[in-house]
C-alpha positions as CSV (number, residue, x, y, z in Angstrom):
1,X,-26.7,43.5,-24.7
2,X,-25.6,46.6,-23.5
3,X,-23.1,44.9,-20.7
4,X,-21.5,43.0,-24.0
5,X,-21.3,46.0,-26.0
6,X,-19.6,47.8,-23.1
7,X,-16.6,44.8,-22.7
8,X,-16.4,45.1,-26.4
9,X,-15.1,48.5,-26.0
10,X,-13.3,47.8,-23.3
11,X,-11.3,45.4,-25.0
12,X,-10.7,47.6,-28.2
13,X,-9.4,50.5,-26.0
14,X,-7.4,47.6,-23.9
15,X,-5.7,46.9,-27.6
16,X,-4.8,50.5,-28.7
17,X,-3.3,51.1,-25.3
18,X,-1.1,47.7,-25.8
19,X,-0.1,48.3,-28.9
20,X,1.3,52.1,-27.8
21,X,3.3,50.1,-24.9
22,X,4.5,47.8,-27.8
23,X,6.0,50.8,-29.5
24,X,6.9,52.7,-26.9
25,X,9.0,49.6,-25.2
26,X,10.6,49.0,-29.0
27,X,12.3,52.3,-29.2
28,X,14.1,52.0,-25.9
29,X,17.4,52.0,-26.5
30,X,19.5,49.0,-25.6
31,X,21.8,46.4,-26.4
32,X,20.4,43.6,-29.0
33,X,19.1,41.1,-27.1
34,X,18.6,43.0,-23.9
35,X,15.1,42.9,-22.3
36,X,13.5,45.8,-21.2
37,X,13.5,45.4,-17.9
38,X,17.4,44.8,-18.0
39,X,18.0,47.7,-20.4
40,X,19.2,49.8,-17.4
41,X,22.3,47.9,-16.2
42,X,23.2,48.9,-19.8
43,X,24.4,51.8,-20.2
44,X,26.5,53.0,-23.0
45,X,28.3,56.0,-20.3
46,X,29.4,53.9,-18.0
47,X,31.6,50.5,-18.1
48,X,29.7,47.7,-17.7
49,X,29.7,45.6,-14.4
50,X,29.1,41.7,-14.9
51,X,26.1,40.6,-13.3
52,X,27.7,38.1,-11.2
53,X,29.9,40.9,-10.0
54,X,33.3,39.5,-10.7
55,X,34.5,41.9,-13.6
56,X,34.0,45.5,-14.9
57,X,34.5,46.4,-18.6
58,X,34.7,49.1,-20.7
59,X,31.1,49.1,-22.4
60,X,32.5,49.1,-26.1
61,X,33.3,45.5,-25.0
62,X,29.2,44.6,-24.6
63,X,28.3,42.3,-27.7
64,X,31.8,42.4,-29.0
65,X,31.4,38.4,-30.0
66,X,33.9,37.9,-27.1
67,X,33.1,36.2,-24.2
68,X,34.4,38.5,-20.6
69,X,32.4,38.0,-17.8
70,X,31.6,34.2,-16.6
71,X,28.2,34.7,-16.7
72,X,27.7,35.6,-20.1
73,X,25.9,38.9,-19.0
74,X,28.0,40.7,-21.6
75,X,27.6,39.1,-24.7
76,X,23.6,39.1,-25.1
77,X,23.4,39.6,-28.4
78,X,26.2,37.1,-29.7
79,X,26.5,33.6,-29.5
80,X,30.0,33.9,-27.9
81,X,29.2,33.1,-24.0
82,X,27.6,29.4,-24.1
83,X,25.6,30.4,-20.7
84,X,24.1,33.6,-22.3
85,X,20.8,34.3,-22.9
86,X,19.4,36.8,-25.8
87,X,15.8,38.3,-25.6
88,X,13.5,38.6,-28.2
89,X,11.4,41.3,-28.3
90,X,8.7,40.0,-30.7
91,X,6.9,43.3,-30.7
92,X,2.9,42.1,-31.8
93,X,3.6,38.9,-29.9
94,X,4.6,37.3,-26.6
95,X,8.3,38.1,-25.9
96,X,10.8,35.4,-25.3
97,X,14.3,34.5,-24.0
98,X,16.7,31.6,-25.6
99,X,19.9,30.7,-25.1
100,X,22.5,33.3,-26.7
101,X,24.6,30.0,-28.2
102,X,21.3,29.9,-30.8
103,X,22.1,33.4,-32.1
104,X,22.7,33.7,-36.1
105,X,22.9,29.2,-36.0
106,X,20.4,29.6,-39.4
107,X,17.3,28.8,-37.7
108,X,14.7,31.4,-36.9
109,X,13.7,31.0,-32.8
110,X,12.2,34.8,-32.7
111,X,9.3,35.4,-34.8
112,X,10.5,39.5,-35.1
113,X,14.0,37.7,-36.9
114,X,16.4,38.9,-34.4
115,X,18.0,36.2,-33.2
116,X,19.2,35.9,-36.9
117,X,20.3,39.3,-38.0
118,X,23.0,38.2,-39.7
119,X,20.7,37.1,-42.5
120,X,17.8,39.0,-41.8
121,X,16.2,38.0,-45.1
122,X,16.1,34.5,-44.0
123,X,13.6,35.2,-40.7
124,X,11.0,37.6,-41.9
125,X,8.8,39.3,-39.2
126,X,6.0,36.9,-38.2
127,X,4.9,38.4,-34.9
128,X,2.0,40.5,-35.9
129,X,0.0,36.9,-37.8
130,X,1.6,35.2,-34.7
131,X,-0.1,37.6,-32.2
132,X,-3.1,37.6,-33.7
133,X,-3.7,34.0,-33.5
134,X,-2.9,33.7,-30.1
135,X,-4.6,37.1,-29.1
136,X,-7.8,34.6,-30.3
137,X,-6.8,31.7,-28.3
138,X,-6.2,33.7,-25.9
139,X,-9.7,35.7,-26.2
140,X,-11.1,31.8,-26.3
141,X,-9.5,31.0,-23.3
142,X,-10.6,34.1,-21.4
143,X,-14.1,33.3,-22.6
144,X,-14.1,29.3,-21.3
145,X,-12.7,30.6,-18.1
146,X,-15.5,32.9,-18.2
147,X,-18.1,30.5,-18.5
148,X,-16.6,28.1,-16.5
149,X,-16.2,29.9,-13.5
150,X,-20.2,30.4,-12.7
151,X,-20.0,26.6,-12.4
152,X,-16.9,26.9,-10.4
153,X,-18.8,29.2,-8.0
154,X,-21.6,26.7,-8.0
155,X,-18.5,23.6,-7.2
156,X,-17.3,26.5,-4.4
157,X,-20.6,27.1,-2.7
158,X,-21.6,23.0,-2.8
159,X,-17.8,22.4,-1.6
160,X,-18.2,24.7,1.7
161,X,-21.5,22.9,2.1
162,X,-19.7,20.0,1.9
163,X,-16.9,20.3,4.4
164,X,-19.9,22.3,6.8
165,X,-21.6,19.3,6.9
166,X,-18.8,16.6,7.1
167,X,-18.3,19.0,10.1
168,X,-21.2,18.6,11.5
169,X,-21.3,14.9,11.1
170,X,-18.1,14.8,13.2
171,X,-19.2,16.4,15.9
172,X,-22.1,14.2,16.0
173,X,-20.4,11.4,15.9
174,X,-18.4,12.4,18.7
175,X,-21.6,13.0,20.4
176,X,-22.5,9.4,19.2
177,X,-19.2,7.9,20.6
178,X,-19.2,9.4,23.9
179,X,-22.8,7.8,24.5
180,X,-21.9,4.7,22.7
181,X,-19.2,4.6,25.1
182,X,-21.2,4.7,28.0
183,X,-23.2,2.0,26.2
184,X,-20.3,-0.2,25.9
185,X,-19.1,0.4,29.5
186,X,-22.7,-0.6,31.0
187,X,-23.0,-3.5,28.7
188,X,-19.0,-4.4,30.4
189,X,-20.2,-3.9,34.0
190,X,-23.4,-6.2,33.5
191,X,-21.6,-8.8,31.6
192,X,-18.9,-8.8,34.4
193,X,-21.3,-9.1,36.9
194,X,-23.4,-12.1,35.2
195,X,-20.3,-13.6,33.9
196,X,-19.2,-13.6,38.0
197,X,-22.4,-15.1,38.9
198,X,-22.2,-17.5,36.4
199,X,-18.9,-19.0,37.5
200,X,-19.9,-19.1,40.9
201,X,-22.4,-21.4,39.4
202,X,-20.5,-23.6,36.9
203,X,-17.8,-24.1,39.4
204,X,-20.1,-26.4,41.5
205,X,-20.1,-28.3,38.2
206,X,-16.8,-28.3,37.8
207,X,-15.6,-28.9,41.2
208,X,-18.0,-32.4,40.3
209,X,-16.6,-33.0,37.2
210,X,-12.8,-32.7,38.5
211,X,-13.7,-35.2,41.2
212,X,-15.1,-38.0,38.9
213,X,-12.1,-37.4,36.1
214,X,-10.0,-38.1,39.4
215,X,-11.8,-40.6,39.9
216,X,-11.8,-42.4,36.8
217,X,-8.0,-41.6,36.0
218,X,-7.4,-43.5,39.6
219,X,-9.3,-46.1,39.0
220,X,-7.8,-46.3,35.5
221,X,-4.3,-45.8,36.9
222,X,-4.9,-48.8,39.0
223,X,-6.5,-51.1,36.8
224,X,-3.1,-50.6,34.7
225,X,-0.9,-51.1,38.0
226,X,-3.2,-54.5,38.7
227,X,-2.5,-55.2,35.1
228,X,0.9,-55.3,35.3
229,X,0.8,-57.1,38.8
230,X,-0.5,-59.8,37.4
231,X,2.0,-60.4,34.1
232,X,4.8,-59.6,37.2
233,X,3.5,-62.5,39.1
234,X,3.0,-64.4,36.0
235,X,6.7,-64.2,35.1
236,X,8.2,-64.0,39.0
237,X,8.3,-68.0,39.2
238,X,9.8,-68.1,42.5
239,X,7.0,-65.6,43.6
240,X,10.0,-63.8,45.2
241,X,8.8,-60.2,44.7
242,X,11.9,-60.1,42.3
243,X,11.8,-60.7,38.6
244,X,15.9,-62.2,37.3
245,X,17.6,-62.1,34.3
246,X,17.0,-66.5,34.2
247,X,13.4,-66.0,34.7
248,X,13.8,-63.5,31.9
249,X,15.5,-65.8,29.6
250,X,12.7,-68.3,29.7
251,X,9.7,-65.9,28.8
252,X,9.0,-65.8,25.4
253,X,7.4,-62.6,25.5
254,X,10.9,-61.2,26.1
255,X,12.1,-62.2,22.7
256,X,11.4,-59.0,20.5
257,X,13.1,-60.6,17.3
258,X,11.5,-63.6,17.7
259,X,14.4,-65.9,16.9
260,X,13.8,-68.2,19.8
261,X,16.1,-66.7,22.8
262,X,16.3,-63.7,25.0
263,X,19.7,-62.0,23.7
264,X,22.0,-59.4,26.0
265,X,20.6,-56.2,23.5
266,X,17.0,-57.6,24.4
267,X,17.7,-57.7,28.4
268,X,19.6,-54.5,28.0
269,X,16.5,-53.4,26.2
270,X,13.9,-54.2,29.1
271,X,16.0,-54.3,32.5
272,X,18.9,-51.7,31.5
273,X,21.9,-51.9,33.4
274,X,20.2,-54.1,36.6
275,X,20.7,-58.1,37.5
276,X,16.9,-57.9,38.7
277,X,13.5,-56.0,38.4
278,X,11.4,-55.6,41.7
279,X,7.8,-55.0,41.2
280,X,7.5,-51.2,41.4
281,X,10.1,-51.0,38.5
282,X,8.3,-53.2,36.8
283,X,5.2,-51.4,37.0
284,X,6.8,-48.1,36.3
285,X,8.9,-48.7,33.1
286,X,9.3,-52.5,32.2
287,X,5.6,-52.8,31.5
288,X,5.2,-50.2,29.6
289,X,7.8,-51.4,27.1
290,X,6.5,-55.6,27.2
291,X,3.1,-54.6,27.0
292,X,3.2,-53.8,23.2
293,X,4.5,-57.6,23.3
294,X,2.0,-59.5,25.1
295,X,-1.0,-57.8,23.1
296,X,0.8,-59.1,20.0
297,X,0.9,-62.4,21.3
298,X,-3.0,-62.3,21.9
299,X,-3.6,-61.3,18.5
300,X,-4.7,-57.8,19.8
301,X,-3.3,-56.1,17.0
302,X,-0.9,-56.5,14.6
303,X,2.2,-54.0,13.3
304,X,1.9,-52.1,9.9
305,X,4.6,-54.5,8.5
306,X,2.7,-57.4,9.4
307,X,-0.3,-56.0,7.6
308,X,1.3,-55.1,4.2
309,X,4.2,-57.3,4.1
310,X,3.2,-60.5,6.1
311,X,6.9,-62.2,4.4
312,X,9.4,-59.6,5.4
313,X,12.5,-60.4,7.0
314,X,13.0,-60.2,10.9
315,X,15.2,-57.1,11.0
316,X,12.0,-55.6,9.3
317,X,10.0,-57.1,12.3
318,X,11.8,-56.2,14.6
319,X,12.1,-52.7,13.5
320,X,8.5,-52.3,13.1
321,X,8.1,-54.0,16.5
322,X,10.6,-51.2,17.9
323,X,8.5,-48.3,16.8
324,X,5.5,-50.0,17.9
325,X,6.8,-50.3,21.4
326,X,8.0,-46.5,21.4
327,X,4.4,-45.8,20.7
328,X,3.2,-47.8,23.5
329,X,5.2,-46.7,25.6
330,X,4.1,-43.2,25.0
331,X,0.3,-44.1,25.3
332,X,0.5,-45.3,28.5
333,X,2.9,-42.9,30.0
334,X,0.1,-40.7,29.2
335,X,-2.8,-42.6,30.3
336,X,-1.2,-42.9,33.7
337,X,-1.6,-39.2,33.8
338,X,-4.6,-37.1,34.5
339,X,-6.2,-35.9,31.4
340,X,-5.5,-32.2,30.4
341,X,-7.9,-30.0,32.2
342,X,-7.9,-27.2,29.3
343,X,-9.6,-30.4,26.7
344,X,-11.9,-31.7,29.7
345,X,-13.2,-28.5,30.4
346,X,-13.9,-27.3,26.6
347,X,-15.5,-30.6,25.9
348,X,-17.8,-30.3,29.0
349,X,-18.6,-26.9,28.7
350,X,-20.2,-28.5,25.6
351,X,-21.8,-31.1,26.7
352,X,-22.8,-30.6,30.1
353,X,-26.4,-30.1,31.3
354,X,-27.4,-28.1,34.0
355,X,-30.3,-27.7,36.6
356,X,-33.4,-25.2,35.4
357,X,-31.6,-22.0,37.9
358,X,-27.8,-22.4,36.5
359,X,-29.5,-22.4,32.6
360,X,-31.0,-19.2,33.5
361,X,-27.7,-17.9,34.8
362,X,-25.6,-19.2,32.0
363,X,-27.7,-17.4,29.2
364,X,-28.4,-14.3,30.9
365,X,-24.5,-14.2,31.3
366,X,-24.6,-15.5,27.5
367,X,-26.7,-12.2,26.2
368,X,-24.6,-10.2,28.2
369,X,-21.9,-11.2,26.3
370,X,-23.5,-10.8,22.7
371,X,-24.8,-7.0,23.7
372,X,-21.3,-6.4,25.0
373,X,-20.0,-7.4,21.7
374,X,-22.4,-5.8,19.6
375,X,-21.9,-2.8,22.0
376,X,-17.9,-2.8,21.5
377,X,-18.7,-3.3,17.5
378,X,-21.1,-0.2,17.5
379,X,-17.7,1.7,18.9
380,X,-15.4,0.8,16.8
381,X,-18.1,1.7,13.5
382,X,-18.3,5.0,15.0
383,X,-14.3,5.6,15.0
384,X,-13.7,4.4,11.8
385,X,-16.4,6.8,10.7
386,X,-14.8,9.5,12.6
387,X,-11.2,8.4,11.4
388,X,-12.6,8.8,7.5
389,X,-14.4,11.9,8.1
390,X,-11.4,13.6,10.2
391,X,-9.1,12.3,6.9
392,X,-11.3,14.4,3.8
393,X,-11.2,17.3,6.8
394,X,-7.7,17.2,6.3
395,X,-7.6,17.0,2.5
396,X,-6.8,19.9,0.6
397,X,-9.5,20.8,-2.0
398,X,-8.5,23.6,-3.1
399,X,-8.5,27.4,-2.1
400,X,-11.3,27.9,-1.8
401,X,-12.6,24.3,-1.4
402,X,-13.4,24.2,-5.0
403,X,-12.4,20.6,-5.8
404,X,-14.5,18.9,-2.4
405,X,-17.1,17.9,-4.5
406,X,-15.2,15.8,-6.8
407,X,-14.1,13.5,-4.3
408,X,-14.5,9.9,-4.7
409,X,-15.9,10.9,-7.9
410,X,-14.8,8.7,-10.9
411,X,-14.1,9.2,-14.8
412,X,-13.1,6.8,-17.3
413,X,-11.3,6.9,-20.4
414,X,-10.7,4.1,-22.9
415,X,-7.9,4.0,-25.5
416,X,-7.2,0.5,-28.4
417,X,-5.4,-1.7,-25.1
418,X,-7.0,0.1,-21.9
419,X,-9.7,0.9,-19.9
420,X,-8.6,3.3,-17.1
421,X,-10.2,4.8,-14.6
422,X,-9.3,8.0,-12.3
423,X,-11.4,8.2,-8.7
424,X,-10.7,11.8,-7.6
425,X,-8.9,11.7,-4.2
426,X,-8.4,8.1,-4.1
427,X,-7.1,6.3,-6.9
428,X,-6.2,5.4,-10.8
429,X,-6.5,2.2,-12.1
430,X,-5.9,0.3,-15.3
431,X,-7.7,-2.8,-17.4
432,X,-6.7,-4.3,-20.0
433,X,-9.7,-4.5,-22.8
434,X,-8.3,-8.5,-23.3
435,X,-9.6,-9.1,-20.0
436,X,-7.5,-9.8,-16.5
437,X,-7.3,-8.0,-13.1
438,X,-7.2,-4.6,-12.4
439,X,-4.0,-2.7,-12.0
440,X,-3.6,0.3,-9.6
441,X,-1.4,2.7,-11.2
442,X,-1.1,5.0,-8.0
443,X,-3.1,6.0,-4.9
444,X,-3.9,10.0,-3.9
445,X,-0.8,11.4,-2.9
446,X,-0.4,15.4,-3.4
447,X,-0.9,18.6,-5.3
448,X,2.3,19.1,-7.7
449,X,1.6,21.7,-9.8
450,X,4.3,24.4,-10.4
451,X,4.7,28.3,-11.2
452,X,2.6,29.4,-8.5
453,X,-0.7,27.0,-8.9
454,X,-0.1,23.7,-7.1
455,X,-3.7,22.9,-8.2
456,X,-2.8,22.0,-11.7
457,X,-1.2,18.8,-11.5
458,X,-2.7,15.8,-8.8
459,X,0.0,13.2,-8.2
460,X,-1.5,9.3,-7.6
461,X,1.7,7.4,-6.0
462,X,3.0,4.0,-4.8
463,X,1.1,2.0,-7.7
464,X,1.4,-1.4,-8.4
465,X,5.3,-2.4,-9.6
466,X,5.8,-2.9,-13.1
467,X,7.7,-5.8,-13.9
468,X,11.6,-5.4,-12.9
469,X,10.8,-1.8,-12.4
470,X,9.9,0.5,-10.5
471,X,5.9,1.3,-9.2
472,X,3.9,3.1,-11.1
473,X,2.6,7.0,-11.0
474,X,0.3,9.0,-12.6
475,X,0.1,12.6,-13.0
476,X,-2.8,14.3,-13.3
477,X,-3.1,17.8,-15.3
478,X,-6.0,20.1,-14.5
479,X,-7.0,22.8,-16.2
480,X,-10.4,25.0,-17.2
481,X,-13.3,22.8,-18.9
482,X,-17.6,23.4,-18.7
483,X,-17.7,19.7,-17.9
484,X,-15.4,17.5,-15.9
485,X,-14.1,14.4,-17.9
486,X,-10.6,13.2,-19.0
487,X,-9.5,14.0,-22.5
488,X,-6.1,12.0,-22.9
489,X,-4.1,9.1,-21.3
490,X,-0.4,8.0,-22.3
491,X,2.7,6.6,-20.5
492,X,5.5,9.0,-21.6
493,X,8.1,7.1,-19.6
494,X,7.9,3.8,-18.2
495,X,5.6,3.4,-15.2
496,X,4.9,6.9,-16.0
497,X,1.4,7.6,-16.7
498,X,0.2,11.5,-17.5
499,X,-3.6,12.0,-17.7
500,X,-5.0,15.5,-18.7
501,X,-8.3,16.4,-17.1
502,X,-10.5,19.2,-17.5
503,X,-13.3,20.2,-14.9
504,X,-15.0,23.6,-14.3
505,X,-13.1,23.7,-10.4
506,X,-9.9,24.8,-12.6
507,X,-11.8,28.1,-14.4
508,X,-11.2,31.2,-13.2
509,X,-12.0,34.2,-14.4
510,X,-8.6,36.3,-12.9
511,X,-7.2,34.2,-15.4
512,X,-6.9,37.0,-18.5
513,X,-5.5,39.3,-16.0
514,X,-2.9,36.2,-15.2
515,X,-2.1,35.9,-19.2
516,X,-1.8,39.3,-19.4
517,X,0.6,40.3,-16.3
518,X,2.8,37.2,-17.8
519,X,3.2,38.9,-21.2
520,X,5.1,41.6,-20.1
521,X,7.5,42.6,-22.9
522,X,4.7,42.4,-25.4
């Protein structure tokens, strides 16, 4: 009781003292519409220089409703220059500067009148009422900053603790990723080593398994060759070794069309530009091409068009008959190859069995693997743990870390249309109440406030674009509250979104001293 009684005193004498300066600073003399603090560069024994220093004038010209210097330095009290600016004093209240071109324009900007002296009666003096009121707002405002900065203290003292120990954490987690490192380099040498063994030991397979698909594409290779050796022989009816264009002709085979002869397109088709076909051609190219042809004639399958349209026309036929042959001819080009050893191998790496000593090896080198992995996976936790500590290390909280423990923290607000939602350091987002997806309206971006505290506005960028516009924003206001919570959302310009927050981490209790060093031409 007696600390409160004390301040009230305090304050009273703080009060008479003001109100002395008040009077004291009114009966200065100067120019109408000259602050105090400019009231020196006018003086009425000496011409006056223009404050952008391009013209000197005799003094009686000062507020003469004519407009001399460029800068409108001369003509404070008129309206004359359009760049001027007059000051009102508002003794009682908080002093004030407007433009000069609002002087005596019938509406009352000063709340001492003076801006309208040429009808003073119009603007009588409000500043005393004025003053008062916001000498209370004021005296509320100093009291919620008050308050509000033993919890700011509190948000200080757990904020220091909080980038202490997301300090600490990072340095063990180095700790952690140097020996999970190690880890991860044994696990890599032992599954080298098993993984070596193990091929040494699969390769005897392998080496097996290459011989028999040699084996079996020879023996496939030839059964084709012996294949064709036999329809050569079959056709070759002067068992010459040499197949003619006459012993062509009488082959029905040969007829693709089907329209009962061999034509020039058909023996183009089969022997190109030769008179003859010996049997090593035949083997390498002609069969391939007739072979499509003799299956047909056994019934061993029938083409597509035959299926579905058993009546169509012989160009049809023949077409189909065409592709069919292309196809052939592709399948056994490739079946007189060797298989590709990249399939053969993943399929018998599958399928293979092995004796009781190669299992052994192969799963040894098989757990090798999986702790290697889970080794590497362990790693790559630990950085990205590192990585998101080393981040927040780098955010800035405030002086004095004051805002670290709002982090991540997230307040809501719903409106008629939205619910949104501000995540302190991270994000703002917006739902409609009708349902549908979430919408980010910006991501943590920077501290934006002005006059000297950067700390009062947070600015959320790079939202989600609006439609044919630009992405959205938010802008965040902060100032002094007991409780942290958002009191107001609305989009003032499109894609523009301004929320106003209040949290104990903005109260501080310099803050009368502040309002009172602003207010100096009270």
């Amino acid at each position: 009781m007696v600390y409160y009684s004390w301040i009230n005193h305090l304050q009273s004498f703080v009060l008479v003292i003001f109100s002395f300066v008040i009077c004291a600073q009114s009966d200065v003399p100067r120019p109408r519409g000259v602050s105090l603090s400019k009231a020196s560069l006018y003086s009425p024994t000496k011409d006056f220089t223009c404050f952008d220093g391009t013209l000197t004038i005799p003094f009686s010209h000062v507020n003469d409703d004519y407009c001399d210097c460029f800068d409108g330095s001369d003509e404070p009290g008129t309206s004359a220059c359009l760049n001027g600016v007059f000051h009102c004093t508002n003794a009682g209240h908080q002093s004030q500067n407007i433009p000069s071109s609002r002087v005596n324009d019938g509406i009352c900007d000063c709340c001492d009148g003076t801006d309208e002296y040429a009808s003073p009666e119009s603007c009588p003096n409000t500043c005393e009422e004025l003053g008062r009121e916001a000498r209370v707002r004021a005296q509320q405002l100093a009291e919620l900053h008050k308050a509000g900065s033993y919890l700011r203290v509190d948000l200080i003292e757990k904020g220091n603790m909080k980038r202490h120990g997301m300090a600490e954490q990072l340095s063990q987690l180095e700790k952690d990723k140097s020996e999970a490192m190690k880890i991860k380099e044994e696990k890599e040498a032992l599954k080298n080593e098993l993984e070596s063994k193990e091929n040494e030991a699969l390769q005897v397979y392998r080496d097996a398994e290459e011989r028999e698909r040699q084996l079996k594409a020879e023996q496939e290779k030839e059964a084709l060759v012996n294949e064709a050796m036999e329809y050569f022989s079959k056709y070759d009816s002067n068992n010459d070794g040499i197949l003619t264009i006459d012993e062509v002709k009488v082959q029905n085979v040969f007829d693709k069309n089907k329209d009962g002869e061999v034509s020039e397109e058909e023996l183009q088709y089969f022997m190109g530009d030769n008179e003859s076909v010996d049997k090593d051609s035949f083997v390498s190219s002609t069969w391939s091409m007739l072979k499509p042809l003799v299956m047909m004639e056994k019934g061993m399958f029938k083409s597509p068009k035959e299926v579905e349209e058993p009546e169509g026309d012989a160009e049809a036929e023949m077409g189909e008959e065409e592709e069919l042959d292309e196809t052939a001819h592709d399948d056994d080009a490739v079946d007189l190859e060797s298989p590709s050893d990249d399939d053969h191998d993943v399929e018998s790496e599958q399928t293979r069995t092995y004796d009781e000593e190669t299992q052994k090896i192969v799963d040894e080198a098989s757990e090798a693997r999986r702790q290697f992995t889970e080794a590497e996976r362990t790693v790559r936790e630990i950085e990205a743990n590192i990585r998101n500590i080393q981040v927040n290390l780098e955010k800035d909280y405030g002086l004095q870390q004051e805002f670290a423990t709002l982090e991540g923290q997230c307040y809501d607000y719903d409106d008629k249309e939205y619910d949104y939602k501000l995540c302190m350091f991270q994000k703002v987002t917006q739902k409609s109440k009708n349902g549908g997806m979430e919408v980010l309206l910006g991501s943590w971006g920077e501290w934006a406030g002005e006059d000297g505290n950067k700390y009062s506005i947070m600015k959320y960028t790079n939202g989600i674009a609006c439609w044919n516009g630009p992405n959205r924003i938010a802008a965040v206001n902060i100032n002094c509250g007991l409780e942290t919570k958002i009191l107001s959302v609305n989009e003032p310009y499109r894609c523009e979104y301004k929320i106003e927050l209040v949290t104990p981490a903005a109260c501080d209790e310099a803050f009368t001293t502040q309002q009172q060093a602003s207010h100096d031409e009270l």
